[in-house]
N, C-alpha and C positions, 0 to 999 in steps of 0.2 A: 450641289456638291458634285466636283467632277474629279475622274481618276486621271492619273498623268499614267501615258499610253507613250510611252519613248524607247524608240530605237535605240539609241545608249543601254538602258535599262534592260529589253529584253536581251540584248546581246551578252550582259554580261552574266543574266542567269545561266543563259544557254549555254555560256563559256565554264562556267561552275558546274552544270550538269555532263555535259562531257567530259569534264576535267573528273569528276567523282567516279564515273560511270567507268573510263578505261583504268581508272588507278586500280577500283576494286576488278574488274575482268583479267589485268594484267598483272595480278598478284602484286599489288606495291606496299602491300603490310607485308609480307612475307618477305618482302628483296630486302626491306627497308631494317627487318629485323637479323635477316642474313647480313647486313653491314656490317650491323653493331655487334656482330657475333664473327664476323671475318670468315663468314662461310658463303662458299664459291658451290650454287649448288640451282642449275635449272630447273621451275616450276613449269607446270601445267598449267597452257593458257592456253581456252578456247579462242576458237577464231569469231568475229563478231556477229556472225551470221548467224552461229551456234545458241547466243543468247537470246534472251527474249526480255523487251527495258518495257515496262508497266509506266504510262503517267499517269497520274491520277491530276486531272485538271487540265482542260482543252482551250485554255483562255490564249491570249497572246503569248505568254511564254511558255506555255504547253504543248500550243501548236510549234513553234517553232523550236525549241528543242528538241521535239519531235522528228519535224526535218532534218537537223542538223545530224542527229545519228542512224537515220536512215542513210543518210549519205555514207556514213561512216560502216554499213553495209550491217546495223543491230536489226533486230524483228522487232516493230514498233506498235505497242497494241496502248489504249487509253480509255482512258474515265471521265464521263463529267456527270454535274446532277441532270442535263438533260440530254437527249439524243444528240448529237454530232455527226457528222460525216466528210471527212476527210480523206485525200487520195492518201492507196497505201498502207492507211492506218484502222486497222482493228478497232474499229469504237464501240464501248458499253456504257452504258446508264443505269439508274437507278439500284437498289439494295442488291439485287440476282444479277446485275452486270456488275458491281465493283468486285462479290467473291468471285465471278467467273475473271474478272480482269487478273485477280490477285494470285486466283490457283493458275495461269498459266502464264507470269511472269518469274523471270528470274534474281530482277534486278527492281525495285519498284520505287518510282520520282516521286515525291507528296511536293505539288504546286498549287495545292486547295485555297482560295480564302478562308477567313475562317468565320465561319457561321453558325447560327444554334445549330444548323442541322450538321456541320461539322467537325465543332466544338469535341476535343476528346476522338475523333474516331478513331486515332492509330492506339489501340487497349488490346487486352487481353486476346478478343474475339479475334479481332482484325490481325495479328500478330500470327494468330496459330490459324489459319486462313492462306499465311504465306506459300507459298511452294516448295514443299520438302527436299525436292532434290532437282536438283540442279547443275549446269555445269561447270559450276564454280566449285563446288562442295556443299554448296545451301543459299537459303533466299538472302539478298541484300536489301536492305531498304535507304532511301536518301530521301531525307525531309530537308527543304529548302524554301518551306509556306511558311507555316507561321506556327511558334512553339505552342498555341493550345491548342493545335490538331493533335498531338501526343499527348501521352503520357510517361514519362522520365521513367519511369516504376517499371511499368510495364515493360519498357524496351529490354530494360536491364535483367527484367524474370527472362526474357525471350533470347536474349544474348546468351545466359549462363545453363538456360534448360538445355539450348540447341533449335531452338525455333527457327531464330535468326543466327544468319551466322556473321553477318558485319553491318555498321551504319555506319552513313555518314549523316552526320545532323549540325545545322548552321542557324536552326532554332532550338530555343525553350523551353518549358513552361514558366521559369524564372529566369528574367536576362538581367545582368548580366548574373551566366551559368552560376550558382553558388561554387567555394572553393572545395566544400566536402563534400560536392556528388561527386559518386561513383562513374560516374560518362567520364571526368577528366582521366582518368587512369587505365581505363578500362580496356585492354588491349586490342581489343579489338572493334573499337569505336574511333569516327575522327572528328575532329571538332575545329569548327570552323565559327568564329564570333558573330554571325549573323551580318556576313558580308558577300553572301551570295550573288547580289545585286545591286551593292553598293550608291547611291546616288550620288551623282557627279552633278553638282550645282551650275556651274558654265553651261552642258547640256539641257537640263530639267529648266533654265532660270526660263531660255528661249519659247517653251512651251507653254509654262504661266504667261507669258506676257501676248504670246498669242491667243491665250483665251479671254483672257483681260479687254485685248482687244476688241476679242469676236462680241464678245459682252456689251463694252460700250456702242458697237456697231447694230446692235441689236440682232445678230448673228447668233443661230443655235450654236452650244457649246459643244465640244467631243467630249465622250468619254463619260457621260453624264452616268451617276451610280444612282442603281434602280435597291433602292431603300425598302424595296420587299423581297428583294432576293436578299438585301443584307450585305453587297459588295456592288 
């Protein structure tokens, strides 16, 4: 069993993580609701230097959304379940590296596979964990892995207590979203159908058929998933 590892693919998450990342720093629930209300009125927007973006997941599209907003001049600090080290970027691991990753982000990526040992962890614990204050007005979170790292429930407590103060989520717990959750209406959530990283078949076909290849050549595969980490 091998993963497909494609340039197309990561490009497009990376282009979803930015695209998420400055809407919420640049207040675009706020401009967006000034439209609908005909009100002509400048918000406060930090500069990207000011922020601080959390990944949680240093894989291929971890690492490189990473770069991409470093570029973009954010403070870039991340997560994996094992040590990492990366130019630039603030790495933590294990249970006392994901709270520390979490207390000193502003804005936090979930790019986790998902595994027994990940299954569930964006809950109650992890939510109020987030970074109180901020310079947006509170912690963002953007889940773009996979819908059973959350929990729907919990976002929703953490939304209306004050925990969190925005999400953008492009996964689940149940796809497609049901029509009576609460996430679809809920002002300050944005919802995206689980099209973060879209698979483009023309792209992806060319990489199958290279491994097919490498296979019949009796050539080791890339990508091959290690069935004890679980991805």
């Amino acid at each position: 069993m091998v993963r497909i590892v494609a340039e197309d693919l990561t490009n497009r998450m990376s282009e979803y993580v930015v695209w998420r990342v400055l809407d919420h720093m640049r207040q675009g629930r706020l401009y967006r609701e000034q439209q609908e209300a005909t009100l002509w009125r400048e918000r406060s927007q930090p500069a990207a230097a000011s922020v601080s973006v959390g990944i949680l997941g240093l894989g291929e599209l971890g690492r490189d959304a990473g770069r991409k907003l470093q570029a973009l001049g954010f403070s870039v600090r991340g997560w994996s379940r094992t040590q990492r080290t990366l130019d630039g970027i603030e790495t933590h691991s294990g249970p006392d590296g994901l709270a520390a990753c979490l207390a000193a982000s502003d804005i936090v990526v979930v790019l986790l596979p998902l595994t027994d040992e990940t299954r569930g962890l964006i809950d109650d614990g992890f939510l109020s964990a987030l970074k109180a204050q901020t310079p947006l007005g509170g912690p963002v979170l953007i889940n773009a892995g996979r819908g059973g790292l959350q929990s729907d429930e919990a976002i929703l407590r953490a939304l209306n207590d004050g925990r969190l103060m925005e999400a953008s989520l492009d996964v689940f717990e149940e796809e497609p979203l049901p029509t009576a959750s609460a996430l679809w209406a809920h002002p300050r959530v944005f919802v995206t159908p689980h099209v973060a990283a879209s698979s483009d078949p023309t792209a992806l076909s060319v990489l199958i058929a290279r491994q097919i290849l490498r296979h019949r050549a009796g050539e080791s595969l890339v990508g091959i998933v290690d069935r004890t980490a679980g991805y």
